[in-house]
C-alpha distance (Angstrom), angle and dihedral (degrees) to the residues before:
residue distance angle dihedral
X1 . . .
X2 3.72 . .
X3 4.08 116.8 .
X4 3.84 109.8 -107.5
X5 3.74 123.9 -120.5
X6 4.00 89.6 -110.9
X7 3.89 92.1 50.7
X8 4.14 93.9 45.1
X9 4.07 80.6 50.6
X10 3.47 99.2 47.9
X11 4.10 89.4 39.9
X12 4.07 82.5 56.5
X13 3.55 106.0 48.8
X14 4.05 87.9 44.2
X15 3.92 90.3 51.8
X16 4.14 90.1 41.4
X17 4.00 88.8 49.6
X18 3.97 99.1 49.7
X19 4.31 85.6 45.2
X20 3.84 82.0 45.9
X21 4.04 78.9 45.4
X22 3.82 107.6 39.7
X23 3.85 85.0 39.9
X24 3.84 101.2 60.2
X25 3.34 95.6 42.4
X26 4.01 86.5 64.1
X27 3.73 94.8 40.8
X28 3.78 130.7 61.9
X29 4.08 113.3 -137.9
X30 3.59 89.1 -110.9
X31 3.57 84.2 62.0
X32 3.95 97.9 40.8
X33 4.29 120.0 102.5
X34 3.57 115.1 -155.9
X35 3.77 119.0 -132.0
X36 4.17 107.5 -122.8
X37 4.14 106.6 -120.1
X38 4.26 80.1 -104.5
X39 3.89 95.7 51.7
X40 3.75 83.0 50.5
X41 4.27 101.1 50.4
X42 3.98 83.1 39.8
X43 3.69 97.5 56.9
X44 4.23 82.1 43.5
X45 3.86 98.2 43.1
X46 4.16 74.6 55.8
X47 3.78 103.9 44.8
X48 4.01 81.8 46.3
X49 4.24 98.2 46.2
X50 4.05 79.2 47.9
X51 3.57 97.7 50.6
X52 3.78 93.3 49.0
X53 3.55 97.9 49.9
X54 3.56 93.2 65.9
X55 4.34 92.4 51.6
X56 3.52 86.7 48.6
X57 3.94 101.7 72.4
X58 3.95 94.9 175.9
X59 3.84 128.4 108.5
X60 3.48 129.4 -152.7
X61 3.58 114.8 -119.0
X62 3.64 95.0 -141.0
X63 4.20 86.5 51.7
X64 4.45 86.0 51.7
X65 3.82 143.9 -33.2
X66 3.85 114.8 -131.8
X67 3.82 125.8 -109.6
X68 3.80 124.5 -65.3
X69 4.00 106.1 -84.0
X70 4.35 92.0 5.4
X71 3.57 101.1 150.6
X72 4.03 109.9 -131.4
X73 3.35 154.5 177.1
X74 4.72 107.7 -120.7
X75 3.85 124.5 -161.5
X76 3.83 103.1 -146.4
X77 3.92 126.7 164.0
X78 3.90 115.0 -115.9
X79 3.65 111.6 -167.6
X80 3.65 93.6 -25.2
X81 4.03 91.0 -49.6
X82 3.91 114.7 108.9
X83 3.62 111.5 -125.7
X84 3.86 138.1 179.8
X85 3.44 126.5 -147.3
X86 3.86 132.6 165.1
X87 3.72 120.6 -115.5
X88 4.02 134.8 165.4
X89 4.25 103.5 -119.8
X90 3.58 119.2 -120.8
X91 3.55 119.2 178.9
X92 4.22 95.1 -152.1
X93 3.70 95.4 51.6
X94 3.60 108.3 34.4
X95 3.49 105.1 46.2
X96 4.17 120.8 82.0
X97 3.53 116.4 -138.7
X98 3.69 89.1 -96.3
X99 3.45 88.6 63.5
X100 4.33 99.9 -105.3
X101 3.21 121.4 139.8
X102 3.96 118.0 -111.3
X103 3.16 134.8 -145.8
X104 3.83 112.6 176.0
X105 4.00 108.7 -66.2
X106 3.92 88.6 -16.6
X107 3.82 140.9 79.5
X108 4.24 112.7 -117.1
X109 4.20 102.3 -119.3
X110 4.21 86.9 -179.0
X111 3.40 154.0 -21.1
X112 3.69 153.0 -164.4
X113 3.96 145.4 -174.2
X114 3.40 120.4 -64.1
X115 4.61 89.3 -120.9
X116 4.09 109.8 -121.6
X117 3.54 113.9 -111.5
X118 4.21 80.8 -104.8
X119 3.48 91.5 55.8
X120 3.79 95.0 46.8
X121 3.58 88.8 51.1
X122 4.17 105.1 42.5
X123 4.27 74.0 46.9
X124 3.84 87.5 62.8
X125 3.65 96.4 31.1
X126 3.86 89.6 124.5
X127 4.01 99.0 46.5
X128 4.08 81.1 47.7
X129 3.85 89.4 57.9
X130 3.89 98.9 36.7
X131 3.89 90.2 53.9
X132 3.50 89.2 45.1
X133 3.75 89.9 52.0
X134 3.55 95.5 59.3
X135 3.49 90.6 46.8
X136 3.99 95.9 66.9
């Protein structure tokens, strides 16, 4: 299961304060920079744009198109409603002839591997063992 936004913030600050930590105890004060309150929310915003790009699985189309017969899951717009569907990528018969990537009536925005069944499952590892927990 993917890390929540309170765990990957608590995760942070711990790591930051044993640097902080592990770094001072190397270094006398005379020695020590402080960070400005903007180098500090920078090196955040960072940790945080980091962080979510690896929940959000999808890819842009305009950033890559998978490989030739990759089965995966597509984000298109139906009628003004986003939808996701799963499809197997072909390069001759899903691209227009101006080169975007179709998807029925609709225009792919995204994409992203369909998961193995192993990576579905090491993904829910947790849930797996809490259920099991109860179970006992």
């Amino acid at each position: 299961m993917k890390q929540t936004v309170e765990e990957a913030a608590r995760e942070a600050r711990m790591a930051s304060a044993e640097t902080l930590t592990t770094y001072g105890t190397h270094t006398s004060l005379d020695d020590f920079t402080y960070l400005s309150h903007d180098e500090i929310a920078e090196a955040a915003f960072i940790k945080g744009a980091e962080w979510q790009a690896k929940q959000a699985p999808w890819i842009s189309v305009k950033e890559r198109l998978p490989k030739e017969g990759q089965k995966v899951f597509v984000l298109v717009m139906c009628y003004g409603t986003p939808c996701i569907r799963e499809e197997k990528f072909c390069r001759n018969s899903n691209l227009d002839k101006k080169g975007m990537w179709i998807h029925g009536n609709s225009i792919v925005l995204a994409w992203f591997p369909t998961p193995s069944f192993d990576e579905i499952l090491e993904a829910n590892k947790d849930v797996l063992e809490r259920i099991k927990e109860k179970g006992d």
